[in-house]
N, C-alpha and C positions, 0 to 999 in steps of 0.2 A: 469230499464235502468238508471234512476239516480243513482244506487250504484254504476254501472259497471261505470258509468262517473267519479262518486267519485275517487271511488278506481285506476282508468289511470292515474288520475291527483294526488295522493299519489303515486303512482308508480314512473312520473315523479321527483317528488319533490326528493326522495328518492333516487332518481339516481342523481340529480344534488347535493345535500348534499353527498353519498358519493363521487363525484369528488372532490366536494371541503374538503372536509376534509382527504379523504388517503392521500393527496400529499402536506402535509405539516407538515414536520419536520426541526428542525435546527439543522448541527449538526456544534457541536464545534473540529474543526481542531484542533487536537493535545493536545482535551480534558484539563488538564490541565494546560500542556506543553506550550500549546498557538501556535502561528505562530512565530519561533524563527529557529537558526540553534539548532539543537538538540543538547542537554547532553549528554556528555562521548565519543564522536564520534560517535554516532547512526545513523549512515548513512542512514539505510531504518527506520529510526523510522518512518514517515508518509503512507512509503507501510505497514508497520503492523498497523499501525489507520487507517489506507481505507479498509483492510483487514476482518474487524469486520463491516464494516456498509454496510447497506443498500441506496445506492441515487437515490429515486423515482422523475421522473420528478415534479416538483414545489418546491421540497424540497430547503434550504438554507443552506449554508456554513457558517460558523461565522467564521473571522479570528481576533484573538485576538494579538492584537501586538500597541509595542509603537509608535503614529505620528511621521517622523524624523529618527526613530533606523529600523524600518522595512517595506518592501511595498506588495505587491503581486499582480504580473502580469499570467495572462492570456495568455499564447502562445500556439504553435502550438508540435506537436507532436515531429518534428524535431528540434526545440529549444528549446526543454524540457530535450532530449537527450543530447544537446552538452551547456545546461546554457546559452543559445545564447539570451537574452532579448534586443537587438536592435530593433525589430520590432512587440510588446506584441499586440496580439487582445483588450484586455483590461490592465491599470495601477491602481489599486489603492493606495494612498500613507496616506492617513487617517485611522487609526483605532481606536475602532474596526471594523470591516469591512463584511457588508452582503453580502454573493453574488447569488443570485438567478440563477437554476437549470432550465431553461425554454427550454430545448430543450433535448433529448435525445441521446444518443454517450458520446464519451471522451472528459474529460478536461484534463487540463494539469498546474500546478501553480506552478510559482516558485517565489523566494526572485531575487530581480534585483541587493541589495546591497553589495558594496563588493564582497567578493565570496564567499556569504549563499548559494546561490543554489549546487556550488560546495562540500559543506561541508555538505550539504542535506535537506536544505530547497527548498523543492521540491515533489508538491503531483499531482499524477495519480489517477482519478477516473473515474468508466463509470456508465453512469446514462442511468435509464430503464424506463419501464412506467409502470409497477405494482409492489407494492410487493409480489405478491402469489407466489405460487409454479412456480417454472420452471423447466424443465427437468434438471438433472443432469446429467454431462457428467460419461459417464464409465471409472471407475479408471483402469490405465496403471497399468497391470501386468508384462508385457515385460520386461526387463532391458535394458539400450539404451545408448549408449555410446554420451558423450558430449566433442566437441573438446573447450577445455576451452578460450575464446573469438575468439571464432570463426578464420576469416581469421588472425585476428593478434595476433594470440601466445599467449604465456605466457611470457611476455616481461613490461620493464616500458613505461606503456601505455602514449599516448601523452596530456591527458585531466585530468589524475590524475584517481584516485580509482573510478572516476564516469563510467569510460571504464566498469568496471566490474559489477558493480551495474546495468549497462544497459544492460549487458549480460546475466547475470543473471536471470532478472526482468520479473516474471511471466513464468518464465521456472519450469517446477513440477519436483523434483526429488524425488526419490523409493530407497529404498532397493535395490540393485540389478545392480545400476546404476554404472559409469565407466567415472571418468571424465579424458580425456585426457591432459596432458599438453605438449605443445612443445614450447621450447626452446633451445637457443645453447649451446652447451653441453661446461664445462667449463668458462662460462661466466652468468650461470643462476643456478638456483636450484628450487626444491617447498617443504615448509613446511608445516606438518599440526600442528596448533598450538592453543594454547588455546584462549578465547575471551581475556583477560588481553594483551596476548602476542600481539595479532591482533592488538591488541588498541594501546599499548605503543610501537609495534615493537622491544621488549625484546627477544632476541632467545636466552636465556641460557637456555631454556629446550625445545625440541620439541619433540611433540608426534610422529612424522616420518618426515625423511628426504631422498628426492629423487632429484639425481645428474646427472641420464644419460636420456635424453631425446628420443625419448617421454617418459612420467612419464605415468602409467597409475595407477589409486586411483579410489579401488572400495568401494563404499559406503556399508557397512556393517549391518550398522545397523542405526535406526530412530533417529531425532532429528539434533543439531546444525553443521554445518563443518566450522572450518575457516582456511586460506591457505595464505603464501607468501612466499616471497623469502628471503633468510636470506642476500644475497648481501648487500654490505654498500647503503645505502640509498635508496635502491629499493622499501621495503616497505612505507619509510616515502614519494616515493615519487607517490604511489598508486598503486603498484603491489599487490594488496592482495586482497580476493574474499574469503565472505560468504554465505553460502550455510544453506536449513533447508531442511531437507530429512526426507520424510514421509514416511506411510506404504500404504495409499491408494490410493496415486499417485493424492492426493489436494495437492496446494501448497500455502505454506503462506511463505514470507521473514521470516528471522533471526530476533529474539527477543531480547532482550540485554543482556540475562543470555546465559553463557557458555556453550558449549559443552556439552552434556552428555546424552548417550546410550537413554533413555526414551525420552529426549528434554522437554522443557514446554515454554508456554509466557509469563507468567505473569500474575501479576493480570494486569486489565482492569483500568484505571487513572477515577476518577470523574471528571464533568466538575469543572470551579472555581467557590465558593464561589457566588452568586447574579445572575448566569447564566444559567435560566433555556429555555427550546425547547419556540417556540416562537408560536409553535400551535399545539393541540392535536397529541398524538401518533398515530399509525398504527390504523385505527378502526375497530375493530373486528365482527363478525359475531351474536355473542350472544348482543352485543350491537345494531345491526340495525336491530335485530328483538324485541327487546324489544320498540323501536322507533314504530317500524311496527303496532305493537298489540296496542301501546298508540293509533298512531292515528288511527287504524283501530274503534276504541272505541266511539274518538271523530266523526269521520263520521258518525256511527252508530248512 
């Protein structure tokens, strides 16, 4: 009788150790980018760093940015979408900056200053409560036709290239796929164009151009798309929409390398230089049975 009491009370202990220990990881926001507006126009750079992690409830955010030059507010889903930080659930304006994971659902972060947010300081995550396996959804064989921003066209949106980025964001496209664009005809166009051209809004060479409306562009094959209108000022002034089109119907944002048939992301950034996780990694199965047997030992 006294083993079996032993061993409830190791059971116990063993179960509250691993609480405490799977749900604490820190991770570093934008690795070693930091919290800033992104390099080179990388608009979703923070959807492709959310992309690659895991955020188990108790887990931590580090946001690494200058006191003064950057801040990071907390809002809501709908002022995430439109950079609306008038009324942030949380501000912070000190960094570096913790921010603990204590509840599970969506976050939503953006830069308050200036217009970072608009220019893509701005991170979506959704936080779980384990990291084991979870069911994976069944990848989309179908081909499915996408009316490109929805109710409002293919037009120079009112909010700048963020219309599109919201459109976009976390929509999976395939092989297969058909994205529609409408605009008026004569007063509009859609290019497909390289990431360079994307960036500088340079059209002296485009990979296709479609002038009569509706445009329909079907996605051919895996990897990067990027799209605007070659009209004087329309791109610089955020009609343009990239796209990553997969083969199993996962969807990850666009990476900052170009177009091309195969697609890639990248390598993966280290954090900086004195910044390491702030408590044990993920802890494993062969490690809590090895704890197991120690102290099954010591009881004994």
């Amino acid at each position: 009788m006294a083993k079996i009491i032993r061993l409830a009370i190791l059971a116990v202990a063993l179960f509250a150790f691993l609480q405490t220990t799977v749900a604490v990881t820190t991770h570093v926001v934008g690795d070693s980018t930091g919290w800033t507006v992104p390099p080179n126009n990388d608009l979703p750079f923070y959807a492709v760093w959310a992309a690659k992690q895991t955020f188990i409830l108790g887990d931590i955010l580090l946001f690494n940015f200058t006191t003064g030059q950057e801040d990071v507010a907390r809002v809501t889903k709908e002022a995430f979408l439109i950079c609306n930080s008038t009324n942030p659930i949380s501000l912070i304006t000190t960094g570096p900056a913790n921010y603990s994971l204590n509840s599970t659902g969506e976050y939503y972060f953006i830069g308050t200053l200036n217009n970072n947010c608009a220019q893509g300081q701005r991170l979506a995550i959704n936080v779980t409560t384990s990291p084991g396996p979870t069911a994976s959804p069944v990848p989309r064989t179908m081909p499915e036709n996408y009316t490109v921003g929805g109710n409002m066209g293919w037009i120079v949106p009112p909010l700048g290239e963020i219309a599109y980025i919201t459109w976009a964001y976390n929509k999976t496209f395939i092989v297969g796929d058909t994205l529609v664009f409408n605009f008026l005809n004569g007063s509009d166009d859609v290019a497909s164009v390289t990431k360079e051209a994307y960036n500088s809004c340079n059209f002296s060479t485009n990979l296709a151009l479609y002038d009569n409306s509706p445009a329909y562009i079907t996605l051919t094959a895996t990897g990067e798309y990027f799209f605007t209108s070659t009209y004087q000022y329309h791109c610089a002034l955020g009609q343009k929409l990239a796209i990553n089109v997969t083969g199993s119907g996962t969807a990850y944002p666009p990476s900052s390398s170009a177009h091309s048939p195969s697609g890639s992301h990248g390598p993966t950034a280290s954090p900086p230089s004195g910044i390491t996780s702030a408590a044990p990694s993920r802890i494993s199965g062969g490690y809590l049975f090895g704890i197991l047997t120690i102290a099954m030992v010591v009881f004994y």
